[in-house]
N, C-alpha and C positions, 0 to 999 in steps of 0.2 A: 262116150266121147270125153277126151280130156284137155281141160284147157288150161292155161298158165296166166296168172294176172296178178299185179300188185297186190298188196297186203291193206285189208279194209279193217276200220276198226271193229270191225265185229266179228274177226279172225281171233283173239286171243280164246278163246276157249275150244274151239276145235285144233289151234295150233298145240295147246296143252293135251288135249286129248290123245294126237299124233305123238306128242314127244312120253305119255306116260304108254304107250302101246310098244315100246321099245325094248329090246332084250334087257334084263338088269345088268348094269355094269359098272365099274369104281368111279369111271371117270364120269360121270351121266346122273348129276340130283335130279332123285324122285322124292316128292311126287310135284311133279310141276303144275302150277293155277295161275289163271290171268294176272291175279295182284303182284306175284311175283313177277313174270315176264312184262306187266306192263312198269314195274318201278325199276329191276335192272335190265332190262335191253330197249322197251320201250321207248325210255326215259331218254336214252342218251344225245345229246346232242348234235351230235354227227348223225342222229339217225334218218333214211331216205324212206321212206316205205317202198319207193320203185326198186330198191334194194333187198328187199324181203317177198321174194317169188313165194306164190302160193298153186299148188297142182289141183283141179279141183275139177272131180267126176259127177255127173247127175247135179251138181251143186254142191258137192258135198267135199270139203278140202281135205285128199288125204297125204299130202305131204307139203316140205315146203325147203328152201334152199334161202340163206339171208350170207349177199353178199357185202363188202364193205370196201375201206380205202385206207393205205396207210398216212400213218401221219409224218407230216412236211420234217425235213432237216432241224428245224427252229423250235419243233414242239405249238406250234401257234398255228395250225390248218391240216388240212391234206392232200398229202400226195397222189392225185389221180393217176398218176404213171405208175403206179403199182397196188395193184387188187388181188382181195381173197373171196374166194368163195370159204366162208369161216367154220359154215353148219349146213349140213342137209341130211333131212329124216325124208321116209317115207314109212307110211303106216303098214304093217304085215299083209300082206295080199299078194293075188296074183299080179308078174309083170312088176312087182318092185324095182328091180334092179334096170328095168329100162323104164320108169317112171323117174328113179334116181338120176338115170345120164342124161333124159331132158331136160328134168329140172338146173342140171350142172351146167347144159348151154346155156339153157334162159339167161343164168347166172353171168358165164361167162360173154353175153351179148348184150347183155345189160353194164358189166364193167369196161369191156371195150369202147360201147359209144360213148363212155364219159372220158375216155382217155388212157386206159388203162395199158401200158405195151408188154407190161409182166404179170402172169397171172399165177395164182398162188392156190393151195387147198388146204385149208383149215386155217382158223386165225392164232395172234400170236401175240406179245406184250404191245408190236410196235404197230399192228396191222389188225383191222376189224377186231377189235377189241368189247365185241358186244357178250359173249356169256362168261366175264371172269367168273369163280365164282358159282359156279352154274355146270360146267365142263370143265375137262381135264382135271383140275388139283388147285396146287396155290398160285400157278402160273398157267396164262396159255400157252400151249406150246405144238399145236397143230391139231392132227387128227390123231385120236388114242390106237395105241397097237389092239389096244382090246375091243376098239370099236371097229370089228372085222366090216360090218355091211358099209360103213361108208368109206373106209379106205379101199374099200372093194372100186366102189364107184369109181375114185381117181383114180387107180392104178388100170381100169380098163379104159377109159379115159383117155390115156395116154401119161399123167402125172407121172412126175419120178421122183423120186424121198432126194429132199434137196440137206435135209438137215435132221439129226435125232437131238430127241432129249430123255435123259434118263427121269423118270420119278420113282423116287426114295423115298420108303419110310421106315421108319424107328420108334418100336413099339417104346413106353417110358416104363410099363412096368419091370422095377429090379431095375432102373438104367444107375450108371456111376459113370462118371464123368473117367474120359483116360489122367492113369495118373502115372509118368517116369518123371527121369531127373529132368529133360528139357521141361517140361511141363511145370515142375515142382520152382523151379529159377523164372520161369515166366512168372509164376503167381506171385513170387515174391518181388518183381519189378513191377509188375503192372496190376491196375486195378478197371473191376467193370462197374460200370455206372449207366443207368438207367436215363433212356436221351428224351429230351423232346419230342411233342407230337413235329411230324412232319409237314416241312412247307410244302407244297404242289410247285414245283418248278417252271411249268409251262399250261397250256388250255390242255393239253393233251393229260397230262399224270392228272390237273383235275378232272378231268371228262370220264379217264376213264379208271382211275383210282379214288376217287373225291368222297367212296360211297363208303369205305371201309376205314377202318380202326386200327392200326400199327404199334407194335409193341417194337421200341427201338432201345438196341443197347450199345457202348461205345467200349471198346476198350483203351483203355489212356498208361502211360508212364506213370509211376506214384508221385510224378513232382506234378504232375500234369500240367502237363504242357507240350503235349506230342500225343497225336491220334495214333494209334496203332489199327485200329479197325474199329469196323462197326458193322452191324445185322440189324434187323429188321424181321417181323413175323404178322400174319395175321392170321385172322380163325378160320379162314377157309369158308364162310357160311354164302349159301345155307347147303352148299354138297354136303360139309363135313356130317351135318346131322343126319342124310344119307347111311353113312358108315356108322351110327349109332356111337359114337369115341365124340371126346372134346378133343379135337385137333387142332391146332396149329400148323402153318406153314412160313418156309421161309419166303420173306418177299426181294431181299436184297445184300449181298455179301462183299465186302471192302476191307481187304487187308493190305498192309504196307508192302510196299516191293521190295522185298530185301533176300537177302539167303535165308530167315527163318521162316518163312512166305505158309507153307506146309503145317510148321507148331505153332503159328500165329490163328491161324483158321482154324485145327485142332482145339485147340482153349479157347477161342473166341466160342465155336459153336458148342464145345463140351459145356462149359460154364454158362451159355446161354440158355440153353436146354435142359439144364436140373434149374435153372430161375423157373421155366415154363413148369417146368415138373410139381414147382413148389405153389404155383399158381392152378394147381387140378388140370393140366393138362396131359392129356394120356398116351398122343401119339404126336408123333412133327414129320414132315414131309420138305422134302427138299428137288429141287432138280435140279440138273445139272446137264450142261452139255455133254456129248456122247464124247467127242475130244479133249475135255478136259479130265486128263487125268489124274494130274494131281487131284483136283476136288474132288472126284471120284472116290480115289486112295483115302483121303481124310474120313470122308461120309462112310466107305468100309471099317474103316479103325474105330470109328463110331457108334458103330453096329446095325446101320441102314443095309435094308436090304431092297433091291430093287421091285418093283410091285407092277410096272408098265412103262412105255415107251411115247412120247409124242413123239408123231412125225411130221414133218414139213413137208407137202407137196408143189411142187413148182411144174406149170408147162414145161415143156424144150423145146429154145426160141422162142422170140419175142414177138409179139403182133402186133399189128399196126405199121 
């Protein structure tokens, strides 16, 4: 017999058990331990336990589904009009795949009665933002293409891929930054300067970024006095130590709107990424939406190759 029930404190150690039972994969830190799970998802703020379904046979928890809510317009609350289901494991057994699509209602009956009219599968930067860090890469960005068993789940389900994002990386060993003439006249107008730690702009970026470390750079005019762009990176931990590499990833990319838009980004991330390089950094990661092509083009000219896919799953039609 199996039964579905909230999340009790005395869950993190069999929920670790469940999540280290799972196929190895890029986007999936192992080895997962209570101290971990209790400081980054536990921890956070926004978190409900009535939101972290637990499947549980004989007594024994063998899977579990943690849904969440995005955040309000303002950055200051959330938006229960629209829900993810962000993660759901079940432990290798028989019946997984239909222990997975109950757990997925619980999920989804659980964010309905709080309001929910859009529902969602896998979390994202703006929405259930509980495993940064943990899943996917430098960003959340849905459910991983490599993670076949639970995009299995939504897509029998009914989900349908509402959005892609590419994940890139760029081994550093032998990297050189691109060098032609548009490049060579940037470098000699502008300069990069190494920015301050960042403000948390709202409850939300501190809630759910407050935990990490950012390496930010600015590109300026040499008179300085004109932003040209700026980036952002962090270490990716503790996935990155997964992959055995000291990685970097990017966390955020701002270049001027202009017709140079393309060689602005190009030297912003070329020149930022032999700084990492010079900091014993050995690989960087970047994503990108599936539609943007230009950044795509750039991060190719780069020599980023693509490694996996997040997907976005969305119901079709709204409920409630």
């Amino acid at each position: 017999m199996i039964r579905y029930r909230p999340f009790l404190n005395c869950d993190p150690p069999a929920i670790s058990e469940i999540w280290c039972a799972q196929s190895p994969q890029r986007g999936l830190m192992q080895p997962m331990t209570p101290a971990v799970l209790d400081q980054m998802v536990l921890a956070k703020p926004y978190f409900d336990r009535d939101g972290l379904i637990i499947a549980e046979q004989d007594g024994k928890p063998i899977g579990f589904v943690h849904a969440g809510f995005a955040v309000a317009a303002d950055g200051n609350g959330l938006d229960h009009g629209r829900g993810a289901s962000c993660l759901l494991m079940v432990a290798p057994g028989e019946h997984r795949l239909a222990i997975g699509q109950a757990l997925l209602a619980e999920s989804e009956q659980y964010l309905v009665a709080r309001g929910a009219q859009r529902l969602y599968g896998g979390g994202c930067d703006s929405m259930a933002a509980y495993y940064f860090g943990l899943y996917g890469g430098c960003r959340l960005c849905g459910v991983m293409q490599t993670d076949a068993q639970q995009g299995r789940i939504f897509r029998e389900a009914g989900f349908v891929e509402r959005e892609k994002t590419l994940v890139l990386h760029r081994d550093l060993a032998g990297y050189r930054p691109v060098v032609n003439r548009e490049i060579m006249q940037l470098r000699r107008q502008c300069q990069l300067q190494r920015a301050g730690d960042a403000v948390a702009a709202n409850w939300w970026e501190a809630s759910s970024l407050g935990q990490i470390d950012q390496v930010r750079f600015e590109l300026v005019n040499r008179r300085g006095d004109e932003q040209l762009g700026q980036v952002s990176y962090w270490d990716i931990e503790p996935l990155a130590s997964s992959w055995g590499v000291h990685a970097m990833g990017m966390l955020d990319l701002k270049v001027s709107e202009n017709a140079q838009r393309a060689i602005l980004a190009t030297f912003l991330l070329g020149e930022t990424i032999r700084e990492l390089q010079s900091f014993g950094v050995t690989l960087v990661e970047v994503q990108v939406d599936e539609g943007d092509d230009e950044l795509v083009t750039v991060c190719m000219n780069l020599g980023f190759q693509q490694v996996d896919v997040g997907v976005q799953f969305e119901r079709p039609n709204s409920v409630g």
